[in-house]
N, C-alpha and C positions, 0 to 999 in steps of 0.2 A: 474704867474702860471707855464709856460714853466720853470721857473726855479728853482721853490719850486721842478718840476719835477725831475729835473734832480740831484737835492741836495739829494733828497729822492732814486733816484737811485743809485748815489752813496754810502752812506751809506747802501745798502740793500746789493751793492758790497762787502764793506769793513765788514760787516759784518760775509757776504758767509767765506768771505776770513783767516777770523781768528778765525771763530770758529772751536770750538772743542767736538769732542765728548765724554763722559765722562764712565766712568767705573770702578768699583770693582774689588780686587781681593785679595777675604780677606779668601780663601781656598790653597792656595800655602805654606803657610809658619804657624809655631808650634810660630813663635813670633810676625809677622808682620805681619797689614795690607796694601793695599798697593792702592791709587787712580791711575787712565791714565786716562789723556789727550790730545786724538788721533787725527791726523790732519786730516783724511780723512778716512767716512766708507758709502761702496757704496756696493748693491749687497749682503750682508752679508761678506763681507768681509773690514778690518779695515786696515788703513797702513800710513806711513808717518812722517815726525817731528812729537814727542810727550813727553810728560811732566810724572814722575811718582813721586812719593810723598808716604813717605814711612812710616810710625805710628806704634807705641808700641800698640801691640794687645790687651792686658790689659788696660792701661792708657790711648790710643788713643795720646800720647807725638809725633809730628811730628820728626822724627829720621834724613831723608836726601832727598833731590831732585834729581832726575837724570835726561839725556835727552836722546832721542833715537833717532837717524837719521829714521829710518822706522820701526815702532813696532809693525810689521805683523801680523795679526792669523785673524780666522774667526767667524762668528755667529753661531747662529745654526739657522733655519727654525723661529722658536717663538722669537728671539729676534731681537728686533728693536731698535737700536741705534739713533734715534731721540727720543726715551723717554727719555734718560739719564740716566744716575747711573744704570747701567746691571752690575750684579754681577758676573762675570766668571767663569766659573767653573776647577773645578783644571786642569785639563789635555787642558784645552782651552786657559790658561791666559799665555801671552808671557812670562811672569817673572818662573823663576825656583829659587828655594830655597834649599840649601843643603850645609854640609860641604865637601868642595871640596877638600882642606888643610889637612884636618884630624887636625884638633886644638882645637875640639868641640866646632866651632863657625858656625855658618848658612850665609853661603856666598848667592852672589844673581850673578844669568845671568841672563841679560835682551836683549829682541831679536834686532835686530840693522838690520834686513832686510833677504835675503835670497843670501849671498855673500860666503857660503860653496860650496866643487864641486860639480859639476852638478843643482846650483843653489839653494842648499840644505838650511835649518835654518845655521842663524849664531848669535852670542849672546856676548854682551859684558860680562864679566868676573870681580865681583868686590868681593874684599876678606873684611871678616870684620875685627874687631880688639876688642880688652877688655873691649874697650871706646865706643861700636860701632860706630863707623867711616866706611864705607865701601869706600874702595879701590880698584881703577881699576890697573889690572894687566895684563900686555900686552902679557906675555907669555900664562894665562890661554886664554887671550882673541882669542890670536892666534891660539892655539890648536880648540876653537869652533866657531871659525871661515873663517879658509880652511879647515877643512874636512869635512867627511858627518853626519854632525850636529854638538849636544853637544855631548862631550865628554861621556863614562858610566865611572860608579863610585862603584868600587869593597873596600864594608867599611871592609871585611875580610882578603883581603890584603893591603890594605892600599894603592890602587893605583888605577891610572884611565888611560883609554885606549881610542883612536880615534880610524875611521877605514878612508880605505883611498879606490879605486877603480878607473881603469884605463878598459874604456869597459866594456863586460861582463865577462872577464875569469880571471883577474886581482885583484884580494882585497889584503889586507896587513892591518892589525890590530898592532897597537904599546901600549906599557903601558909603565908606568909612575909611579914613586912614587915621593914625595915631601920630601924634604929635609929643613929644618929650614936656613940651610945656601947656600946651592947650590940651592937650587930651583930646578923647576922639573928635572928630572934625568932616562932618556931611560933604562929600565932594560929588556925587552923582546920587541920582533916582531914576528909574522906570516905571511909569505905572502904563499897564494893560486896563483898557475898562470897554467889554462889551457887552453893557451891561440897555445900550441902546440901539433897537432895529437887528440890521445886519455888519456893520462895520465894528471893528477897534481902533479906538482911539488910544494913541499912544503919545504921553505925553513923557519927555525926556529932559531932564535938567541936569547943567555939569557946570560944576566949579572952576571956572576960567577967568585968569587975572581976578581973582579974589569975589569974584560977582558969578552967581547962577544964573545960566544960560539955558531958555526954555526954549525947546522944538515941542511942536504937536503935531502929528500925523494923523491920517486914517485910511485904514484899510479895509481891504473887505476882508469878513472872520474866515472865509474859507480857503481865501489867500494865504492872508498873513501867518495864521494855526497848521497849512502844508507845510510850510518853510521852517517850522521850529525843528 
């Protein structure tokens, strides 16, 4: 009996230990739906190794597997994660869908923990392809990865911007456009710095005729901070 005990407790261990909590997110994306399976949700809140599994919205065709080191985000109050299969809601579900490339293909970020500054989201970056294949790319992955979050994505110019922050009187926004052969490619920066007196200084650099072109301004903080 003591040992049927102890056979049954371990199994009850090994159980704890590998299970997974399961979930939807079949509101992210115009093509795909997409399953997670989370290592760890406690508190309303989900995180840890996890599995996601990626399907033709239409056909339900399994497309690609990925894995996430910690694949962050939280509940709401009504959802309980030991029912299984919760359906996420768009702005809730760690996965981000969009063309990042500007290729007219729907790339995918998926969260990988919260390793941005100041502890910010961070997201792995995988680009699709014709074949849909998605592929991780290290650059995008980089850009949403040390700064303060994902990247935004300006579909009017054809570029996408990080921001960056040092304190409270320090920011610097950088943009990007994407090249077929060069890859991403620094075409502007802002950096705000009132970090002295009363003024900001505002120094602006823009890629014209292949050479970076710097203005530096200064304004007074109470000025220039009305006008934002």
């Amino acid at each position: 009996m003591k040992n049927l005990l102890i056979i049954c407790a371990a199994l009850f261990i090994s159980f704890n230990a590998t299970a997974q909590f399961k979930f939807l997110s079949n509101n992210t994306s115009n093509e795909y739906n997409a399953k997670l399976f989370v290592g760890d949700c406690n508190n309303g809140h989900c995180e840890g190794k996890s599995t996601i599994m990626l399907y033709d919205k239409i056909s339900g065709e399994e497309i690609q597997t990925f894995s996430s080191i910690d694949l962050d985000f939280s509940l709401t109050d009504k959802q309980d994660a030991r029912i299984g299969w919760i359906d996420l809601g768009k702005y809730q579900s760690p996965l981000i869908f969009g063309d990042f490339n500007f290729d007219g293909l729907e790339d995918l970020a998926i969260r990988n923990g919260n390793n941005g500054a100041y502890a910010s989201p961070s997201y792995d970056v995988y680009l699709s392809s014709k074949s849909r294949k998605f592929v991780l790319d290290k650059n995008f992955t980089k850009l949403a990865s040390e700064n303060l979050g994902m990247f935004d994505i300006d579909r009017k110019k054809k570029q996408i911007s990080v921001e960056e922050k040092s304190g409270c009187c320090y920011h610097k926004t950088t943009s990007y456009t994407i090249d077929a052969k060069k890859g991403l490619t620094e075409v502007a920066s802002v950096i705000e710095d009132s970090s002295i007196g009363d003024d900001v200084t505002v120094i602006t650099q823009k890629l014209i005729g292949g050479k970076m072109q710097k203005t530096i301004q200064k304004f007074k903080t109470k000025d220039y901070y009305a006008e934002q």
